[in-house]
C-alpha positions, 0 to 999 in steps of 0.5 A, a space after each residue: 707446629 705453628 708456621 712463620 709464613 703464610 701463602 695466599 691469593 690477594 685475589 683473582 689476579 691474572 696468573 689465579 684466573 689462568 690457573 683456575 682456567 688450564 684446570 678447567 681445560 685439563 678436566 674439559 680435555 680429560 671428558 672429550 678424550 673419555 667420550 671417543 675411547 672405544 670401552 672403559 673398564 672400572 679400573 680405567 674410569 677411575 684411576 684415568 678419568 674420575 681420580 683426574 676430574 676430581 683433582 682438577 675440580 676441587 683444585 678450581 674450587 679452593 683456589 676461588 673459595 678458600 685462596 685468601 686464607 686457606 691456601 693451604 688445602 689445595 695441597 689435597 688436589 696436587 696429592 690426587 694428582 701426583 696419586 694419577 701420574 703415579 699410577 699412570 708411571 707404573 705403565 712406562 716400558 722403562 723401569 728407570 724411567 717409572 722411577 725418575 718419574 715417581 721421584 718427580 711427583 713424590 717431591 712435587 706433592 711434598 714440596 708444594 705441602 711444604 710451601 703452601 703450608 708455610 713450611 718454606 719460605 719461598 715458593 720460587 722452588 716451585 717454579 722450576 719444580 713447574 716449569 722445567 718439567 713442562 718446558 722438557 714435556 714440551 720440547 723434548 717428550 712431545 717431540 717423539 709423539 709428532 704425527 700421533 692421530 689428535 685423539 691419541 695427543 689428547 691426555 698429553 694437552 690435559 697434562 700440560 693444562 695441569 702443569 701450566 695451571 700449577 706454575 701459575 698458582 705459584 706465580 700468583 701466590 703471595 707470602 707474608 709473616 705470621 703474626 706474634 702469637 697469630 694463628 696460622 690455620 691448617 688441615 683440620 681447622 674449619 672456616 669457622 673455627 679453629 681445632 683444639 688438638 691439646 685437650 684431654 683424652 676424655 673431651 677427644 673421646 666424649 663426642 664419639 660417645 655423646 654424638 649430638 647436642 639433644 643428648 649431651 645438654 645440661 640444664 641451668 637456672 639463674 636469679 639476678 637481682 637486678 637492684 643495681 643492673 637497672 641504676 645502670 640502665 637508667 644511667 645509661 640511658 641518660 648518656 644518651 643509650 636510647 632503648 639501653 635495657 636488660 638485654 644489652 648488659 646480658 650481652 656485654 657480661 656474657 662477651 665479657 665472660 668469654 674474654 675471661 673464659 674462652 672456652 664458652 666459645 667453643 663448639 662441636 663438629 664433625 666429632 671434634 672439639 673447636 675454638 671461634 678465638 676471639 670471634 663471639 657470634 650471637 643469634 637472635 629471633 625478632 620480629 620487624 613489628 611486636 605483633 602475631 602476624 609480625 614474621 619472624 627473622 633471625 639477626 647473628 652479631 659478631 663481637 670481640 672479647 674486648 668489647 665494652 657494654 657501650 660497644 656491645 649496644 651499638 653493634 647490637 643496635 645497629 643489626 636491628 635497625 639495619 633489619 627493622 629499617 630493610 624493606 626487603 627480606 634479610 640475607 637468612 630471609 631470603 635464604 630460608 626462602 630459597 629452601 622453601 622453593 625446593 621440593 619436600 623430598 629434595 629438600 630432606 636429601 639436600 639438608 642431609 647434603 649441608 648436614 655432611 658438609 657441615 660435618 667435614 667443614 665444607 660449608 661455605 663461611 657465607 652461609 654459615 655467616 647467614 646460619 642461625 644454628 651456627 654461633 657462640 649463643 642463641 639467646 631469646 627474651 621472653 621478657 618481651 613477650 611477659 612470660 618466665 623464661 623457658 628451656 630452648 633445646 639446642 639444635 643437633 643441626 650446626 654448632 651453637 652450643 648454648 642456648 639463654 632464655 631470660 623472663 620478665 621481672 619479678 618481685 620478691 619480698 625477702 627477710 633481710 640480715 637485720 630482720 625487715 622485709 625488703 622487696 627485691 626485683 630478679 629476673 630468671 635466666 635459663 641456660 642449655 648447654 653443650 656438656 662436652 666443650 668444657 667441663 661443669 666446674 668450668 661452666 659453675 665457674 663461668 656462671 660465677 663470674 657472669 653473676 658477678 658481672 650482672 651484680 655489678 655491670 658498671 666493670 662492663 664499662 671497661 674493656 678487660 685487662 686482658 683477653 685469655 686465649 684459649 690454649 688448649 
């Protein structure tokens, strides 16, 4: 269900820090109490100490890393801990009591689910629901337990950071309306993607049984004839495009192809079926220096289906001189050196640690910003190296699901319909592809009209008429 309100943090305000800091107390507190208990049985560690810790923690880290836009996950934590204080009820003398007290923390799990969602369009209700408990823990509860020896009030003050830390999120957040036809992420979406639930049973069912990219490719082979493709070149360059070549309209068409076709854009992770929207994010390698001993990188541009060839060229242009011109080593650079730093057998564990992160959509957005692996295309040109165009195999590590090579120019000599024997230029394009985002008469379609576009670039010159969402 698409929501009309959506909750966030406009940033690390001072209500957020003190959330985020009486969460950090609450777990700090938690740790010294379990360091002076005498013995812990399994059952105690858990469901008192570790179920606890992990809801203070991944409470802190959502509110830090996804508080501007994904809000709504810090729902998970407040399950966990409504999960501890209704085991910890279950020990109460009074029956009457354990009941008022799993009423109280089922409402507030389903309250704060409901509001932070955007299910409700106030989150004053959370503010009593916070605050009134706190203030009769406070004054009236705690009352009873004066003269406790300081270890024994220990659980109580880690309860009360919690309280406090949950009536300052709510205090923090702000709501605004959705937008027409926007968007709202929720559970299951990822940072990078949004989870398409409306698709048929055989594209739900087919990444259980096709479970990487390396089994699931298919294979194409493309000829442009690029009569026309290099009047626009040349006419572009005239109008001032310095270095307007091949590459700059097979990036225009195939963003231009997205618009009409969004599901190019999608991807597969963890098992599921997600659309980038109107985010294309494009990979390629370069070299600083057209030399052998030149090192490699990898530039990732972000364009939007209503891009024009002219702004496909200056975003794409404007990334590679920002790398070629950068005396220090880029962002992936400095990355890839980071993983170069850690030893071998680290190394394996921690590339399965991304591995499963990446799985369940736990990556942090900034690095998949800085992924190669992680984009709508990867395209390579061995036109600059003089070579045919090769088959690149797509990566079972992130989620680009299709990869384009394209070679040099190469001429033909053709019998035209009259008789006579013309020479024709064509490049060669190769495409790998991710058999399960769509399926192959879509993509025949796909490359239909991207052919289309590359006959005839100068429709790039306009944006599209309309930008077709995908709505599966």
């Amino acid at each position: 269900m698409k929501r009309k309100t959506i909750y966030y943090l406009p940033g690390m305000t001072v209500p957020a820090i003190l959330s985020a800091l009486f969460m950090v107390c609450s777990a700090v507190v938690r740790i010294v109490w379990a360091c002076g208990e005498p013995a812990l049985s399994r059952p105690f560690l858990c469901l008192q100490i570790l179920l606890p810790l992990a809801a203070n923690v991944s409470f802190v880290l959502i509110l830090l890393r996804d508080g501007r836009d994904r809000l709504f996950r810090s729902a998970i934590p407040v399950w966990l801990g409504c999960v501890f204080f209704a085991v910890k009820a279950l020990g109460f003398p009074s029956r009457l009591h354990t009941a008022l007290c799993l009423l109280l923390y089922a409402l507030v799990a389903a309250l704060y689910t409901a509001t932070v969602t955007g299910r409700v369009p106030t989150q004053k209700l959370l503010w009593l629901l916070f605050g009134l408990p706190m203030l009769y823990h406070i004054f009236v509860e705690d009352t009873r337990k004066l003269g406790w020896p300081v270890h024994d009030w220990l659980p109580e003050v880690s309860v009360l950071f919690c309280m406090a830390a949950l009536l300052c999120v709510s205090l923090a957040m702000r709501r605004r309306p959705a937008g027409e036809g926007e968007y709202v992420p929720g559970f299951g979406d990822r940072n990078d993607g949004r989870r398409l639930r409306s698709l048929s049973p055989i594209f739900a069912v087919s990444p259980y049984l096709m479970k990487t990219r390396n089994t699931s490719q298919n294979f194409l082979e493309d000829h442009v004839e690029i009569t026309e493709m290099e009047k626009y070149i040349v006419s572009k360059r005239r109008a001032g495009l310095k270095n307007f070549g091949i590459l700059h309209v097979l990036l225009a068409a195939y963003v231009r192809a997205c618009a009409r076709y969004p599901g190019l854009n999608r991807f597969i992770a963890g098992q599921k079926i997600f659309s980038r929207g109107r985010e294309i994010e494009i990979n390629m390698t370069i070299k600083k220096t057209m030399s052998v001993d030149s090192p490699d990188t990898v530039i990732k541009v972000a364009f939007d289906p209503a891009d024009t060839a002219d702004m496909v060229y200056g975003r794409f242009n404007e990334k590679v001189q920002a790398v070629k011109d950068a005396p220090l080593d880029t962002g992936f650079d400095k990355l890839a050196g980071a993983f170069n730093l850690i030893p071998g057998l680290l190394l394996k564990f921690f590339v399965f640690l991304l591995q499963t992160m990446d799985y369940f959509g736990l990556l942090p957005r900034a690095l998949t910003k800085l992924s190669p692996f992680h984009g709508s295309l990867y395209i390579t040109s061995m036109a600059s190296l003089g070579i045919p165009p090769i088959y690149h195999h797509l990566y079972d590590f992130g989620n680009v699901p299709v990869f384009c090579s394209f070679g040099k120019k190469r001429r033909v000599y053709e019998t035209a319909r009259d008789g006579t024997v013309v020479r024709r230029k064509y490049i060669d394009c190769n495409y790998v592809t991710d058999e399960r985002i769509v399926d192959g008469f879509y993509f025949a379609s796909a490359l239909r009209y991207l052919h289309g576009l590359l006959d005839d670039p100068w429709q790039l010159d306009t944006p599209p008429e309309k930008v077709v969402p995908d709505q599966a």
